[in-house]
N, C-alpha and C positions, 0 to 999 in steps of 0.2 A: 479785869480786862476792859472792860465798859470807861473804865477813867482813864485808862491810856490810852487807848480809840480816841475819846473824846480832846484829851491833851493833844495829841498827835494829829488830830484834825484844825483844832483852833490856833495850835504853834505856841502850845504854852498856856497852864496858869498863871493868872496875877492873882487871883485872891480865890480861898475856899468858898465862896458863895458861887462862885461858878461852878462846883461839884451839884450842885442844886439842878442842875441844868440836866444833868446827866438821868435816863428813868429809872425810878424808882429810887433815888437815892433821899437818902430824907437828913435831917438834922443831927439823928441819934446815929445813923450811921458814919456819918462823916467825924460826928463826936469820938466814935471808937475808933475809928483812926487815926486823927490827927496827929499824934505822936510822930506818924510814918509821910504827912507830909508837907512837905517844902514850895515855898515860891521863890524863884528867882526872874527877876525880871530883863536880866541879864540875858536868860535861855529862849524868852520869848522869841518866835521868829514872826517877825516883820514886813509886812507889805508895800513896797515904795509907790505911792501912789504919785508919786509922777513918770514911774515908768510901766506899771501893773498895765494889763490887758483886763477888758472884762470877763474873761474867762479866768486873769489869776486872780484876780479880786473876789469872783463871785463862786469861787472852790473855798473862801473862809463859813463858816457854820454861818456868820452873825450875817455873812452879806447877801441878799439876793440878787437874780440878774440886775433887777431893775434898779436897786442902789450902785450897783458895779457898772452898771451904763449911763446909769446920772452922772458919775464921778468922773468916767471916762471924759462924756460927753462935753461936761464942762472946763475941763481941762483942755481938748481941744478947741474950744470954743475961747477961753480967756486966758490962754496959756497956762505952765506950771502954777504947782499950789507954792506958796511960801510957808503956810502952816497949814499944820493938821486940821485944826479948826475950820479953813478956808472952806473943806466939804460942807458947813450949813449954808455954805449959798447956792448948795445945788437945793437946796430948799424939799427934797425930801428927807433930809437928815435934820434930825430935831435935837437939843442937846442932851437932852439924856439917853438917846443911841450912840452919840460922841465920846459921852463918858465910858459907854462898854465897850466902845470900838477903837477908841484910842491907844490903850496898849499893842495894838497888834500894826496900827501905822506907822510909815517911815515916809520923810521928804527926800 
């Protein structure tokens, strides 16, 4: 119950290291399962952050208000993004939040 909570909040697995995230889930656990699960990154759902509000951006697990109004903010200020990447110039995005936060962005 706990890992589809958790899927259904974030809009999708990309990789079982993110079952890590979930409490109490450990290594040996996920081990006994794996058989039963799948990534498709196809199912992922998507956040278009040239049109997201900070309220749709900041209902993701990984984003807080204040990432979701930095995004916001800079976008109104220097128009659309042309890439995903473009959020490190709001400069509270570092790239290794990029990394975990990428699968879940859309332009």
């Amino acid at each position: 119950k706990k890992i589809i909570t958790f899927r259904d909040k974030l809009g999708g697995f990309h990789s079982k290291d993110q079952l890590l995230e979930i409490n109490k889930m450990t290594v040996d656990k996920i081990a006994s399962i794996q058989d039963y699960i799948q990534f498709d990154q196809e199912l992922i759902r998507q956040i278009n952050i040239n049109e997201a509000t900070v309220e749709d951006l900041s209902m993701h697990p990984y984003i807080s208000w204040n990432i979701a109004n930095a995004i916001v903010k800079y976008r109104e200020q220097h128009g659309k993004y042309n890439m995903i990447s473009d959020i490190l110039k709001t400069r509270i995005i570092d790239n290794e939040f990029l990394l975990k936060l990428k699968p879940y962005l859309s332009l």
